[in-house]
Structures are given as structure tokens and as C-alpha cells.
N, C-alpha and C positions, 0 to 999 in steps of 0.2 A: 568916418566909420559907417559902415552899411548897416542897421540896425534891422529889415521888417522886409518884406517882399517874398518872392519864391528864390529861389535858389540863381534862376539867371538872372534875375534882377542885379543879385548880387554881384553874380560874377562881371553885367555889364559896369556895375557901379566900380570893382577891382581894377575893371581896364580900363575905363574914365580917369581913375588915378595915374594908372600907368600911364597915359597919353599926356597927362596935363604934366605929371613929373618931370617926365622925359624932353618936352617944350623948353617949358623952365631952364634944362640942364642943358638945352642946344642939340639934344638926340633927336631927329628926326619924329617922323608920326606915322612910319610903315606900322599896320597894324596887327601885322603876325608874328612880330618878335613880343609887340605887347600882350599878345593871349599867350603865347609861349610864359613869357613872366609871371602874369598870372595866375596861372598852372602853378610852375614852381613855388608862386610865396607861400600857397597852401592858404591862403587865405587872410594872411596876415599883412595887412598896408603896409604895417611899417618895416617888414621885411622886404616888402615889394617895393619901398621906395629907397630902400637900404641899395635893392640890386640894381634900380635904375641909376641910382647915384652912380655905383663903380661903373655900367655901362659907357655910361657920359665920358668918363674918364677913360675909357679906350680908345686907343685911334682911329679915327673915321672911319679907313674903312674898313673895320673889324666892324662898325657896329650895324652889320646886314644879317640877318636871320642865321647866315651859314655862318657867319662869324661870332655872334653869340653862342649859338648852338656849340661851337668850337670850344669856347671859353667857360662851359657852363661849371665843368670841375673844379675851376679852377675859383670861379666867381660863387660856388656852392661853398667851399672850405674856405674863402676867404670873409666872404660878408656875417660868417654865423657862429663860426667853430667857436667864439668866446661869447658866443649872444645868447640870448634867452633860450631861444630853440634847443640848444645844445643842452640846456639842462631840462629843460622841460622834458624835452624826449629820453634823458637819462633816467628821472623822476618817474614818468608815466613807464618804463622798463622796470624800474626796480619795484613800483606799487604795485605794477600787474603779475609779477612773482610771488610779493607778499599777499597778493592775495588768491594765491593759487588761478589766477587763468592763464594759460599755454598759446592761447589764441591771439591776447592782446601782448602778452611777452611778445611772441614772435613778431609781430607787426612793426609794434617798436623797434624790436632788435633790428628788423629789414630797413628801420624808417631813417636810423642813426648809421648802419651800414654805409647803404645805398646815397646817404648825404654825404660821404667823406667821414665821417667820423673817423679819428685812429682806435684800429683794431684792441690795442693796450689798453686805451681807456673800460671802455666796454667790456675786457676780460677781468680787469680791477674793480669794475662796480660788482660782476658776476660775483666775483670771489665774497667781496663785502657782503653780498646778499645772502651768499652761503651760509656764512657765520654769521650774521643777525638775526636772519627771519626765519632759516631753516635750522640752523643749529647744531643744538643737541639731539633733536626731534629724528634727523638723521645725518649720524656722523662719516657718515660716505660722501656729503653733497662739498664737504669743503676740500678736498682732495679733488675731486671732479673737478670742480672750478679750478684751482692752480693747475689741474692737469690741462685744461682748455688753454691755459694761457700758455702752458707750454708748447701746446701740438701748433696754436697760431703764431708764437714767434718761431718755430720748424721749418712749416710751411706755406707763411704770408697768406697776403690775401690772391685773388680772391675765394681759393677754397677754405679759406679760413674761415667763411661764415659756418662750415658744418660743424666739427666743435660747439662752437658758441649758441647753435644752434641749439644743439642736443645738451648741450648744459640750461640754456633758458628755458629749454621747454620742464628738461629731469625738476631746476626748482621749482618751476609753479607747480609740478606735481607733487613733488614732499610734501610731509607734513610739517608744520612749521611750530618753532620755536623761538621765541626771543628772550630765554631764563640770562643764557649765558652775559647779554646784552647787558639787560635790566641788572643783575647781579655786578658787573661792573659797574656801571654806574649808578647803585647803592654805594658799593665801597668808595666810588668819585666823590661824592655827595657828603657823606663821612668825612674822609680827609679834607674834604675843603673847607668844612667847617671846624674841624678842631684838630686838625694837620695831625702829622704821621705820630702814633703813640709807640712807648718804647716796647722794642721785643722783649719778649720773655726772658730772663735768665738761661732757664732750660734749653732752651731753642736755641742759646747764642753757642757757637764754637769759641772754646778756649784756645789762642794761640801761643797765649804764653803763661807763663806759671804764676804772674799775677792776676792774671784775668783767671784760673780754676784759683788762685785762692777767694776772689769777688764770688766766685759761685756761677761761672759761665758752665751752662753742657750740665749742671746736676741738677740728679732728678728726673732727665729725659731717657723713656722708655725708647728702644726701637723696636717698632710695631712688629718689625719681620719674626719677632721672636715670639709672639702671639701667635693662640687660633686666629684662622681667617686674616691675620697681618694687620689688627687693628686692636689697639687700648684705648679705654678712656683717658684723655689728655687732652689739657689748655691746651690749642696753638693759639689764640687769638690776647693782642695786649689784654690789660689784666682792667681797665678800664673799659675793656671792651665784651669780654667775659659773656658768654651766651650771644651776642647780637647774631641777626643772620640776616646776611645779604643777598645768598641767594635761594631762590621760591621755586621750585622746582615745578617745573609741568607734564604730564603723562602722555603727551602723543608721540605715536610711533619709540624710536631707540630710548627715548628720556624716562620713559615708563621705566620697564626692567630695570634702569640702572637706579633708578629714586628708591626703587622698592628695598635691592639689595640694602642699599646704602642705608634708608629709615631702620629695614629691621636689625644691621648692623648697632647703628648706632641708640637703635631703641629710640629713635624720636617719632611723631604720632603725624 
């Protein structure tokens, strides 16, 4: 591992590796397929010698410059698509969303692209990102994302990066939210420590004439028949009575809707 020097330091120290690997594996020591490799690992040995390996393993004479060069798609989706890189670059997508930049989203998104990534994947994290980090904040951005993933399996790739594009870029610009997140996994957090409490009587439907004699359905108000479509009423088990799991936050859509809802329900 190259630890200190200037930049070509480094990079002659990446292709030193590449030469000695490539000996070892019986690949020749033409030195322009080795800078070629280099380039590709992006920096990383152990992807660089990840690619020397499968090279080795080609037939002879595939393994000349044009023949590599040949095989590069093939050897980009095969040595990585379950390796680190694949998620790192997933990871460094979805954090540069959550933290609103447009500039490192897109890079990534070109970075996981342009490596083979499958399109699917990438429109499924999209989606996930919508409804984690943007939210409630704005309830347009999770629609957008399925709608991506629909226009990319329409139209394949590779026009299929514009979509994805224009979706990666819309969340890093929302404003972000993660109530709905955290509010599930309150409620997660709850039941796994003292598992599912009983519903309410009120709440439960009666189906049969000894469940309304137990007292199933009495007592339950329907709200529609209220001002505004809202009565004070338990829904929550009876052991559970007040708890609240989700914390509402005021940016962008999640504001108005909080407000309604507090002075609705008169909580502070």
C-alpha cells in the first residue's frame, strides 16, 4: 500500500504492483495494459490485483492491450459487482443525497453507471432515499423515484441514466426529513421489547354475535361524523395509552401538515 509521495509516486507504485502481480500469474509485462489497469482500479491494489487475476485467466491471446481493452465490461461487472466498491459507491450515492449535494450525487450515480452497475439496483436505493431522508419534508420525491424506476425499465439503458439523473439530483435538492424513518423504528424498538399489545376492544370488528356480546366495535366513534373528521379517541393498546413515536419535523410539506394536526388534536 502506497502510503506518502506526490501523486505519481503513487500511481508508479500502483503499476509496480500491477507488473509484479501479473509475473506471478504468468501474464506477460507489456506495460500499457498495466497503466490501462491502473487507471481502472481507481486506486485501489486490491481491486487492481483482483483484475490482474481474472486477466491471467484469459487466453493468451486475448491478453494484448486490444484484447483487454475488449474484455474490460465484461471484467468491470465480473471482478466488483458483489465487492466492496459496489457498495461503497451505493453508500457515497445515498449520503451525498442525504446531505443535499447534487454534485457528488451525480458523480456517483455516473460512477456506479458507467461501472456496469444494474440500472434496478440504483433506482431501488433512489426510491429508499426518497422515503428515508426526504420524506415527509416532500411528499412528491417518493412518487418521482418509482416513477424513475418505471421510465428505466420502459426505456433501458443507456438513456436510462436521464431519469435517474433528474431524480438524483430533485433529492439532494429537497428538503429532508427522516420522522417517518425514526417513527418506525420507535414503534420497532417498542415491540421488540415487549411484543405486540392487545387492540383495543373498540377498534376490534365484531364478526360474530359472540364477539359484540365480548364487547368487540363498542364505543368506537367514526370520526367522519365529526367537525374536521376527528374525535378524541384511544387508538393506541391500553398499555400504551399516550406513548408517541412519531416526532414530527417542520421542513418544507411536514410543517403545514404538523400544524394542522397539533392544533387539531390540541397537543403543544
Amino acid at each position: 500500500r502506497y502510503t506518502g509521495g506526490s501523486a505519481a509516486g503513487a500511481a508508479d507504485g500502483k503499476k509496480g504492483q500491477a507488473r509484479r502481480g501479473a509475473e506471478r500469474l504468468g501474464y506477460g509485462r507489456d506495460p500499457e495494459p498495466c497503466e490501462m489497469l491502473t487507471a481502472l482500479s481507481g486506486g485501489d491494489a486490491r481491486m487492481l490485483l483482483n483484475i490482474v487475476e481474472y486477466i491471467a485467466a484469459l487466453p493468451e491471446e486475448q491478453r494484448t492491450h486490444d484484447g483487454i481493452k475488449a474484455a474490460l465490461p465484461e471484467m468491470v461487472s465480473r471482478h466488483d459487482k458483489q465487492g466492496d466498491k459496489h457498495y461503497e459507491l451505493a453508500s457515497a450515492l445515498i449520503k451525498s443525497i442525504r446531505g443535499s449535494d447534487p454534485d457528488a450525487a451525480i458523480y456517483y450515480l455516473a460512477c456506479l453507471l458507467e461501472g456496469g452497475e444494474d440500472p434496478r439496483f440504483v433506482c431501488r436505493r433512489l426510491i429508499l432515499s426518497a422515503a428515508e431522508d426526504v420524506g415527509l419534508a416532500d411528499p412528491a420525491a417518493l412518487p418521482l423515484a418509482v416513477a424513475c424506476h418505471q421510465a428505466v425499465e420502459q426505456i433501458g439503458m443507456p438513456e436510462g441514466f436521464l431519469p435517474m439523473s433528474e431524480t438524483a439530483i430533485y433529492l439532494a435538492l429537497a428538503r429532508k426529513s427522516n420522522s417517518a424513518y425514526a417513527a418506525y423504528s420507535n414503534a420497532q424498538r417498542e415491540i421488540k421489547q415487549f411484543g405486540t399489545q392487545a387492540v383495543p376492544l373498540h377498534l376490534r370488528n365484531a364478526t360474530t354475535r359472540l364477539q359484540t356480546e365480548w364487547g368487540y366495535g363498542k364505543g368506537y366513534q367514526y370520526p367522519h361524523t365529526f367537525p374536521d373528521a376527528w374525535v378524541e379517541q384511544e387508538y393506541l393498546p391500553e398499555s400504551l395509552a399516550g406513548r408517541q413515536f412519531y416526532f414530527p419535523k417542520t421542513a418544507g410539506a411536514e410543517g403545514p401538515l404538523t400544524t394542522w394536526w397539533k392544533k387539531l388534536t390540541r397537543k403543544k
